[in-house]
C-alpha positions in Angstrom: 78.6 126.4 103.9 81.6 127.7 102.1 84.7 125.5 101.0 87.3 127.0 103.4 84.9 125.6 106.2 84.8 122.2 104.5 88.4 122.4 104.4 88.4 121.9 100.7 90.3 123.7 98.0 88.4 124.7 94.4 90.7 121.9 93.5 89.5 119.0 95.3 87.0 116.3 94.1 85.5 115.4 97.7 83.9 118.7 97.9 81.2 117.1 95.2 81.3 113.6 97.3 80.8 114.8 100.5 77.7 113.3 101.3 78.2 109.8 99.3 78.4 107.0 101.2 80.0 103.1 100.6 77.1 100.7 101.0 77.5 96.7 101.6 75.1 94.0 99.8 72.5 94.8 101.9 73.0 98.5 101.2 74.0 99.1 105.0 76.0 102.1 105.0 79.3 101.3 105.9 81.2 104.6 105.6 81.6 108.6 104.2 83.2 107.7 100.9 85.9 110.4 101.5 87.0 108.0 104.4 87.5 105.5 101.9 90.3 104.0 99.7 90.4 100.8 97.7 93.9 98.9 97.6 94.4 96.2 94.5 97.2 94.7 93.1 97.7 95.8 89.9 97.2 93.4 87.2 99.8 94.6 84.9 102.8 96.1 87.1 101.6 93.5 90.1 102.3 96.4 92.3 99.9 97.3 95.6 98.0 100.5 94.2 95.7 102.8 96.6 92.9 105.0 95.1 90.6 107.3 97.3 87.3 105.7 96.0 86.1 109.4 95.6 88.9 109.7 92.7 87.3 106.4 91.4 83.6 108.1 91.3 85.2 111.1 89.1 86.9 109.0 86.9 83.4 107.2 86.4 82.0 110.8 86.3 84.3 112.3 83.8 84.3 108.9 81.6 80.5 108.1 81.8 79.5 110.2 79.0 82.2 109.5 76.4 82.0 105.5 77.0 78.4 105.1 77.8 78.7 101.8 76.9 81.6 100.4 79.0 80.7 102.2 82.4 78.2 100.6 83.6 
């Protein structure tokens, strides 16, 4: 299936999260990840942040090699 069906650009992360999915405690799946966001407070600025949890698994992605030791 090509991206412009997907309606992703070359760009876009969710093209290689597509088919991940957020699971509960009892690995029920709850939702598409590229449904999902996470909203925190931040602990420094103590401002409401939103993250699509699909950006979350490329920073883990991107970072996992270079601190092996701290993503775990």
């Amino acid at each position: 299936m090509s991206q412009d069906v997907l309606g992703y650009s070359s760009h876009d992360w969710r093209k290689h999260t597509d088919d991940a999915v957020v699971v509960d405690e009892h690995t029920t799946v709850i939702r598409k990840v590229n449904a999902c966001k996470v909203i925190f407070t931040h602990p420094k600025t103590l401002k409401e942040e939103t993250v699509d949890v699909s950006r979350l698994i490329r920073v883990f992605v991107n970072n996992g090699e270079g601190h092996k030791r701290s993503v775990k």
